[in-house]
C-alpha positions as CSV (number, residue, x, y, z in Angstrom):
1,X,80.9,53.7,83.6
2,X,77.6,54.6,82.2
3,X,76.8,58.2,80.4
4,X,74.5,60.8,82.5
5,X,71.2,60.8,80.7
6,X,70.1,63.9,79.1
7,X,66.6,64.8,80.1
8,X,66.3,67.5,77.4
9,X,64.4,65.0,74.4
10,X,65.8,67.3,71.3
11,X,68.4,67.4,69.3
12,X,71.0,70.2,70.1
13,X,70.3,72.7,67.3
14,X,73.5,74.9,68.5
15,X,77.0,74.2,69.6
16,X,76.8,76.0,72.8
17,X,73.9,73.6,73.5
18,X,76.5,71.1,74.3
19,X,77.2,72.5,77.1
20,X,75.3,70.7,80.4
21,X,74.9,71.6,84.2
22,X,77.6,69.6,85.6
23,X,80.3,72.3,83.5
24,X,78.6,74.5,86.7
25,X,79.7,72.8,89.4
26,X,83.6,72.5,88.2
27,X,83.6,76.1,87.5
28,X,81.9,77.5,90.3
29,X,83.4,75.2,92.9
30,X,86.6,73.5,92.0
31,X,88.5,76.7,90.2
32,X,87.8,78.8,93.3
33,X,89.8,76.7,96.3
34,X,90.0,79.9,98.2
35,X,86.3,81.3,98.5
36,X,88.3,84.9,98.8
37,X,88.9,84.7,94.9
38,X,85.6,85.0,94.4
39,X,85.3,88.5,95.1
40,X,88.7,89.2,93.2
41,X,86.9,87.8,90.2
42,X,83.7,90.6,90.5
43,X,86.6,93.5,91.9
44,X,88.6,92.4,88.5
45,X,85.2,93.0,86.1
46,X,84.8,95.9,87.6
47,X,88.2,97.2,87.8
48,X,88.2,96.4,83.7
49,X,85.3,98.4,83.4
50,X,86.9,101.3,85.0
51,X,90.3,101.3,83.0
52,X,88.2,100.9,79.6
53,X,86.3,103.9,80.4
54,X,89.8,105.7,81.1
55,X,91.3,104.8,78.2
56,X,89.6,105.6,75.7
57,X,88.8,108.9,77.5
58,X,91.0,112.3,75.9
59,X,94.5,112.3,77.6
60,X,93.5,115.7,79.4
61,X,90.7,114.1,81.1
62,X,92.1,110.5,82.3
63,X,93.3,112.5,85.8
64,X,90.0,113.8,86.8
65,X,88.2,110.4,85.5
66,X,91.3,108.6,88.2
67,X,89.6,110.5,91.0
68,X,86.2,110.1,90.5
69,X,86.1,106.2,89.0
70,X,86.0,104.0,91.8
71,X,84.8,100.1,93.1
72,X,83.1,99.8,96.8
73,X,82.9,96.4,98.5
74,X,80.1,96.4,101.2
75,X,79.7,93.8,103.6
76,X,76.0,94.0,105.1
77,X,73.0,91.2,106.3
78,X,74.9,88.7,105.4
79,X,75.3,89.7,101.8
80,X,78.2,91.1,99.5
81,X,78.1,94.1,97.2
82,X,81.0,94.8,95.0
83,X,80.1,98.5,93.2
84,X,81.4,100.4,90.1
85,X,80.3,103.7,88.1
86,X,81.9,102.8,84.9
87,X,79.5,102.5,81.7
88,X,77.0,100.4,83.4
89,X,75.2,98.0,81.4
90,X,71.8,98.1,78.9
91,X,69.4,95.3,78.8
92,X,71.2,93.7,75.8
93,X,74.0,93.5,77.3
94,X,73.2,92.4,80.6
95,X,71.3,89.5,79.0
96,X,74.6,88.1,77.9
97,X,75.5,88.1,81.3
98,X,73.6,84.4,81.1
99,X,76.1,83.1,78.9
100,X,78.0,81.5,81.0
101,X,82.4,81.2,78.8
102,X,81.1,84.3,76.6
103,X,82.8,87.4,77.0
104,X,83.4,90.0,74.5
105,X,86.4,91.0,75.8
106,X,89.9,91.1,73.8
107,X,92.4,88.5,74.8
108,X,95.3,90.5,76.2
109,X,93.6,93.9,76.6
110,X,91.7,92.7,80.0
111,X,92.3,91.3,83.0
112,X,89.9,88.8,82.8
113,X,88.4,87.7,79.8
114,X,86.9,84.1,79.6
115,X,83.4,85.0,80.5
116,X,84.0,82.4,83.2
117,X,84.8,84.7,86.3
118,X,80.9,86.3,86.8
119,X,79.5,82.7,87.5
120,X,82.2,82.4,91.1
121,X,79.1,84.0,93.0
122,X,77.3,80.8,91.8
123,X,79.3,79.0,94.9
124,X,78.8,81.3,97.9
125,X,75.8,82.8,97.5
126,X,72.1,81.9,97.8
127,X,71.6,84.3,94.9
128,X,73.8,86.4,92.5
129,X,72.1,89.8,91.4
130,X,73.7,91.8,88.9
131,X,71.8,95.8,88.3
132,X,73.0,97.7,86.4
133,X,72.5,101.3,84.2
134,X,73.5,103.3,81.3
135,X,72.6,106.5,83.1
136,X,69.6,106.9,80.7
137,X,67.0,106.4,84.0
138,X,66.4,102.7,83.9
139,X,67.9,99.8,85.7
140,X,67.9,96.5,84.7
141,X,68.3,93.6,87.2
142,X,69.4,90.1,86.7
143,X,68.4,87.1,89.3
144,X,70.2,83.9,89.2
145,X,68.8,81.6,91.5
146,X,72.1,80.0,92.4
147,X,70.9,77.9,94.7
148,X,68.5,76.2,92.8
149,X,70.4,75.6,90.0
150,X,73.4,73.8,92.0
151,X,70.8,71.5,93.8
152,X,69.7,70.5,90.4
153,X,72.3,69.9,88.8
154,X,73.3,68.0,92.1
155,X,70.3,66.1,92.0
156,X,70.2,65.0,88.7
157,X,74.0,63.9,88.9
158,X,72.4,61.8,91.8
159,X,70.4,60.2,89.4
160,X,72.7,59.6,86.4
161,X,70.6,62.5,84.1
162,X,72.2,65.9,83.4
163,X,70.6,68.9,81.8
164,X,71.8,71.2,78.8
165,X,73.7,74.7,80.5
166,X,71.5,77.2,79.2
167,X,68.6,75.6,80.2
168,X,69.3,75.5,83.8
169,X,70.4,79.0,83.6
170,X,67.3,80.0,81.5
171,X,64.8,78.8,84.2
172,X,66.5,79.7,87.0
173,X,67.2,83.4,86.3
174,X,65.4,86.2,85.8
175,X,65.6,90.2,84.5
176,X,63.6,93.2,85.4
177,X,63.8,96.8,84.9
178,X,62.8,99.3,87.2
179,X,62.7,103.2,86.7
180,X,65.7,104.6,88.3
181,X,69.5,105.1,87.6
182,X,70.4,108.5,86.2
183,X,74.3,107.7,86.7
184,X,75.9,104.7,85.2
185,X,76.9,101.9,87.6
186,X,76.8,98.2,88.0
187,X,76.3,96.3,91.4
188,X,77.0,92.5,92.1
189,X,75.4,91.2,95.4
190,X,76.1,88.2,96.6
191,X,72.9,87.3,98.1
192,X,73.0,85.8,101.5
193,X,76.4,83.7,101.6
194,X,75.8,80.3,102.4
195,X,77.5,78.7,105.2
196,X,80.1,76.7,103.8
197,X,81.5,80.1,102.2
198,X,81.4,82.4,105.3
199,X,85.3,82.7,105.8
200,X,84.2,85.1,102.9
201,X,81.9,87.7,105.0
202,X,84.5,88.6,107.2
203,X,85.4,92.4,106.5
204,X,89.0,92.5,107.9
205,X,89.9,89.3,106.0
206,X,88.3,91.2,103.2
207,X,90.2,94.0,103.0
208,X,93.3,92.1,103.8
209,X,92.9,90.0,100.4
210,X,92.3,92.9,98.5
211,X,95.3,95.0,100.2
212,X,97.5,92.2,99.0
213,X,95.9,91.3,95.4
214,X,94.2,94.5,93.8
215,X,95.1,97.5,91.7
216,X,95.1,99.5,94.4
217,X,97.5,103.0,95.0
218,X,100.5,102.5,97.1
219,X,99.7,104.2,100.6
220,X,101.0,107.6,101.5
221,X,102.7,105.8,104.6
222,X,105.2,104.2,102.0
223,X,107.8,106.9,101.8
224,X,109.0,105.3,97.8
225,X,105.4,105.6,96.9
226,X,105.6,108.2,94.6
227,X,108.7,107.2,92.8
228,X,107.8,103.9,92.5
229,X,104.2,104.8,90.9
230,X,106.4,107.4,88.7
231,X,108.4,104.4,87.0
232,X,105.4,102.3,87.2
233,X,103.4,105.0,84.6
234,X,106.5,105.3,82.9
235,X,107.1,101.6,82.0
236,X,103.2,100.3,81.8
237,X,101.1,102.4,79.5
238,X,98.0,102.1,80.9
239,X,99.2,101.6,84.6
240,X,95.1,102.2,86.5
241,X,95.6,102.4,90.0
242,X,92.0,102.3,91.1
243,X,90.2,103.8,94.3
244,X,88.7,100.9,95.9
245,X,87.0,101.2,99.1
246,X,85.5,98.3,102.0
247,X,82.6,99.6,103.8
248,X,83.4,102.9,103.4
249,X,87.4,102.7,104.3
250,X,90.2,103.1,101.1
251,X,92.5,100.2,100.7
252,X,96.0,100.4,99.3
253,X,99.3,97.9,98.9
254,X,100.3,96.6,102.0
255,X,103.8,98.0,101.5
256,X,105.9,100.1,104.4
257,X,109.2,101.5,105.2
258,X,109.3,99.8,108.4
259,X,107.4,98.0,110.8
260,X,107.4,95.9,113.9
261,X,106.9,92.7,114.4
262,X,102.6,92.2,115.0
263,X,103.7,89.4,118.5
264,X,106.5,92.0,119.7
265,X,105.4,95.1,119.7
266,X,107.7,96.7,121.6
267,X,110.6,94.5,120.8
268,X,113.6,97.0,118.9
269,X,115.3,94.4,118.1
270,X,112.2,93.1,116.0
271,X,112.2,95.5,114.0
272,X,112.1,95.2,109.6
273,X,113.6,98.8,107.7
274,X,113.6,98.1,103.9
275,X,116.1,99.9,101.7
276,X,115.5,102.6,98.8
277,X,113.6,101.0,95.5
278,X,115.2,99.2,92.7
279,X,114.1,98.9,89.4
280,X,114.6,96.5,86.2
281,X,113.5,96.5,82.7
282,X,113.0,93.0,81.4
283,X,113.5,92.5,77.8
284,X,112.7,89.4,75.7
285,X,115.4,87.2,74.5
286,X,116.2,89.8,71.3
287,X,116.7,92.5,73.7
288,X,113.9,94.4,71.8
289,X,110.4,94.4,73.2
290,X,109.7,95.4,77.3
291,X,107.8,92.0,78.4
292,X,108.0,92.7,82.2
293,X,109.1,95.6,84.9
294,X,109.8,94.6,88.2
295,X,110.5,97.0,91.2
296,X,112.4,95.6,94.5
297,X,113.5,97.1,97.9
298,X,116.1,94.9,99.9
299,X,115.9,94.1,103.6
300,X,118.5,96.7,105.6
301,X,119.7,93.9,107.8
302,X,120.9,92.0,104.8
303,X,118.4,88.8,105.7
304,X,114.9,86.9,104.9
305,X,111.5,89.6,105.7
306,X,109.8,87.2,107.1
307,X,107.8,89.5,109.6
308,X,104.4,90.2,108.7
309,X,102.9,93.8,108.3
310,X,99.7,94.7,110.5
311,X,97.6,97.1,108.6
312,X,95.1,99.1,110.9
313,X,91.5,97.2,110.5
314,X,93.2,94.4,108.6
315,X,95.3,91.4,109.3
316,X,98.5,90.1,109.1
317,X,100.3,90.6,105.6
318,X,103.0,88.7,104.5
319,X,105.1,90.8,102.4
320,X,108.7,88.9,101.8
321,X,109.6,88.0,98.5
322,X,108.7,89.2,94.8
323,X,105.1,88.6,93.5
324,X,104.1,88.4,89.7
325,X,101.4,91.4,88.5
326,X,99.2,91.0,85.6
327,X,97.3,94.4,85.2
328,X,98.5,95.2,88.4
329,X,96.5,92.4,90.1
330,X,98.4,89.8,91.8
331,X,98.8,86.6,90.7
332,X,100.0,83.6,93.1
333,X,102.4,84.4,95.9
334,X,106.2,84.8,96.4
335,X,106.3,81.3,96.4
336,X,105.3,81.5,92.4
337,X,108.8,83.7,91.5
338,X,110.6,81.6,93.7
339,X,110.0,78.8,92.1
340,X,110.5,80.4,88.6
341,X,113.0,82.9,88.7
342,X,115.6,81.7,91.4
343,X,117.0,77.8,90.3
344,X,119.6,78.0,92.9
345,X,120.0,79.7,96.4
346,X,116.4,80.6,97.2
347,X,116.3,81.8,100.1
348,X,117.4,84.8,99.0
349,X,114.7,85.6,96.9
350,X,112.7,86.8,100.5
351,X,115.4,89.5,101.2
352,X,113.5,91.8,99.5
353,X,109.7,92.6,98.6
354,X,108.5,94.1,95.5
355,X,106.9,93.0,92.3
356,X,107.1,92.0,89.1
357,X,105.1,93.4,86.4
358,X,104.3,91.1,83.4
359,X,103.9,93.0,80.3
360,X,104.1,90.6,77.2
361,X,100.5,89.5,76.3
362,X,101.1,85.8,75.4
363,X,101.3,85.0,78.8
């Protein structure tokens, strides 16, 4: 098989000049399967944003800062804005914004930290625009002409040719600055999702996903609620439940005390009551350092929850079975623990929900 031809005459001056076009079309369409993870990856940016500015806030402050920090998701004209009023950005750094792997963010210390995550838009969307402010009265607004970029690269894969990363991304984007933006913020649109991505602009499948995978607060309909966020706070050190809101309406975990079955309403017999909380510490193999905290509530009835919860404005939610956390966002599905934690007998690992909270760093 022959090599693409590089239409780009010089010789690479840079390391990160080795980097071509095609690296776009693997990261933007084959690491996101399910389009929904998209907006994860722009809720998760934010959501770091948010617990950085809380952290490092004084201790007496961090409880007024959890009330007033918060992420909207706004599905309107067939575009997607995801919202946050952390720090904001200046023109520096939004800049490095283009550099698509680069990420200044600690290994460990974030959820997400590749630098990979802000180019998923780069799939779904005609256009990804990023504004942003400091709070110092100017906004600063990056284009990326995703479309154009994608057809290129397709085009030129078409041809045997390729073309160096930062190029494409160089002439294909664009920053302004207007005068406005007294408060801090940053706003990701998705700019008119393209057709082969609309399962995405669907609001009640939206604010099912994020129900089931964000750092959202337990709901006050959850009767363990508060003791489970208590040993939560008291086992994770910076445990950042974040208000997060979809057109307007607060989400929270899916999680109830009982519920009935979504095709038999009014069915008694269908009926799923989960017991009191559980908790366990999880210790590495010295018995010395806290690597993971998991919480659990068994089914009454002694069997499988395999019923589904039916949030009002959302979906169906399947709750049954244990779920890995890291930063309190969700990572897989029950079917990840099962497979990981139970070797034998396991189909007893869906007589309970709950989750478990991995702490240790290294993984």
């Amino acid at each position: 098989m022959g090599m693409a031809q590089d239409i780009d005459a010089p010789v690479p001056e840079r390391s990160e000049e080795y980097v071509y076009g095609h690296l776009l079309e693997t990261i933007t369409g084959g690491l996101y399967p399910n389009k929904m993870d998209v907006i994860r990856e722009y809720v998760q940016n934010a959501y770091d944003a948010i617990r950085e500015v809380i952290n490092e806030a004084p201790e007496e402050d961090r409880e007024s800062l959890l009330e007033t920090k918060r992420i909207m998701v706004h599905l309107d004209s067939n575009s997607i804005f995801i919202n946050d009023n952390a720090t904001g950005m200046n023109y520096e750094t939004l800049n490095e914004y283009r550099k698509i792997g680069y990420s200044k963010k600690v290994f460990g210390d974030y959820a997400g930290w590749r630098g990979i995550g802000k180019a998923a838009g780069f799939s779904v969307a005609d256009k990804l625009i990023v504004s942003s402010s400091i709070g110092d009265g100017k906004t600063h607004i990056l284009t990326f002409n995703s479309k154009e970029m994608l057809e290129k690269v397709y085009g030129l894969r078409d041809e045997g040719k390729n073309i160096l990363l930062g190029k494409l991304i160089q002439e294909n984007s664009e920053i302004n600055t207007i005068e406005m933006g007294m408060e801090p913020f940053t706003t990701v649109e998705l700019h008119h999702i393209n057709e082969e991505s609309m399962e995405i602009y669907d609001i009640e499948e939206v604010k099912t996903h994020l129900a089931s995978i964000a750092p959202v607060p337990f709901s006050e309909e959850f009767e363990y609620k508060n003791e489970i966020e208590s040993e939560l706070r008291l086992a994770i050190e910076d445990y950042t439940p974040i208000k997060l809101c979809v057109n307007g309406i607060q989400i929270y975990k899916p999680y109830r005390n009982t519920w009935v079955d979504p095709d038999s309403p009014g069915d008694e017999t269908k009926v799923t009551t989960i017991e009191r909380p559980n908790f366990v510490d999880i210790y590495d193999e010295e018995n010395e350092e806290l690597i993971g905290f998991a919480w659990y509530c068994k089914n009454s009835t002694s069997g499988q929850i395999t019923t589904e919860i039916l949030n009002e404005g959302m979906g169906r939610i399947k709750v049954g079975g244990l779920v890995f956390r890291v930063d309190d966002i969700k990572i897989g599905n029950s079917d990840l623990t099962r497979s990981t934690i139970w070797y034998t007998s396991t189909h007893l690992s869906l007589y309970s929900f709950g989750e478990v909270h991995v702490l240790d760093k290294r993984v």
